[in-house]
C-alpha positions, 0 to 999 in steps of 0.5 A: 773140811773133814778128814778122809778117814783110812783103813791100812791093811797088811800084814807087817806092824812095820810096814803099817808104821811107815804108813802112818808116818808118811799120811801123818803128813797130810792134814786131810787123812786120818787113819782110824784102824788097822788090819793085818789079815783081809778077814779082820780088814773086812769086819774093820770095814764093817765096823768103822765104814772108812772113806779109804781102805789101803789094801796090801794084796798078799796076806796070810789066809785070804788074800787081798783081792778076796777081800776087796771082793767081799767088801765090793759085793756088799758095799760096790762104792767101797773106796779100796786102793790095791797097795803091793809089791806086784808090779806084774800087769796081771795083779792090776787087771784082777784087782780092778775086776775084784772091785778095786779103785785104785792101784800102786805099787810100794815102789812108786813115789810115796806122795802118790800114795797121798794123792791117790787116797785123796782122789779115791776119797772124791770117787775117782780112780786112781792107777800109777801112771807106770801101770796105766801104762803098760794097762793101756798098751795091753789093750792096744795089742789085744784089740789088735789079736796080738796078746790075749786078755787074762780076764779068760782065766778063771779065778782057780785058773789064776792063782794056777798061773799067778804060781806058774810064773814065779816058778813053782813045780806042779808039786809046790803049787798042789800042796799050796793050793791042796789040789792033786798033781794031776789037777794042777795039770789039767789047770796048766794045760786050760790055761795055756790054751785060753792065753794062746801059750805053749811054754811056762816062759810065754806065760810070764812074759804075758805077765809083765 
């Protein structure tokens, strides 16, 4: 039986190492290249056509849900399992529409990381069960009227948000993403009206 050929992408050599000591475990992976940007991740899938990427959501430059939407646009049976600390639902839910297959976070049992490359590898999807979780809970209270969906936000509208709740000022957030104040503003009071919010604290705890 061939290996399942991988594709690690982060942005830390350490982290990277650990990777590979852990798959170093299973006979049926192989890692076959890593990439610390999501623009070296896309020319890597270009170049070796890996069974699995493992994708780490925030990089330096692009980001990683930019890069599974490159790799998915060209290539939508792409095989890319979202690796990251976020463990905030609103993470999964754009992953997933970015063209993502699977999902874990790095605090999730390491041999779940294993298994969910396996089963990525077999054309199945792949989500920690603690995060299906709380995704299927989502969509009983939306179905119900109770929580709006954050797939009315716009890309721009997100990273806005995605800042929002961790707490940067509107200044903060204009010089990351190079927008003016009043810009910021205008994304703030959108999205506030598309999630059915008034304050800064609701949108975080539509986040969780």
């Amino acid at each position: 039986m061939n290996k399942i050929s991988l594709l690690l992408v982060d942005d830390h050599a350490v982290v990277r190492a650990g990777y590979r000591q852990l798959i170093s475990a299973s006979e049926r992976i192989h890692v076959v290249g890593e990439s610390e940007t999501a623009e070296k991740a896309c020319q890597s899938y270009l170049e070796l056509k890996p069974d699995v990427i493992v994708m780490d959501l925030s990089l330096p430059g692009m980001s990683g849900l930019e890069a599974i939407r490159r790799i998915t646009t060209r290539s939508p049976d792409a095989a890319i399992m979202a690796f990251t600390i976020h463990d905030e639902l609103i993470y999964l839910k754009r992953a997933l529409e970015a063209g993502a297959k699977g999902y874990l976070t790095k605090s999730c049992d390491p041999r779940l990381l294993l298994e969910g490359i396996e089963q990525l590898a077999l054309g199945r999807q792949f989500i920690e069960p603690v995060m299906a979780g709380k995704l299927q809970q989502t969509k009983v209270l939306t179905e119900a009227g109770g929580k709006k969906d954050m797939d009315e936000l716009s890309p721009r509208e997100f990273d806005v948000y995605c800042l929002l709740v961790k707490g940067q000022t509107s200044q903060q957030i204009s010089e990351s993403l190079s927008l003016s104040q009043k810009t910021i503003a205008n994304y703030a009071t959108q999205i506030k009206v598309k999630l059915g919010v008034k304050t800064i604290a609701e949108m975080v705890h539509l986040s969780r």
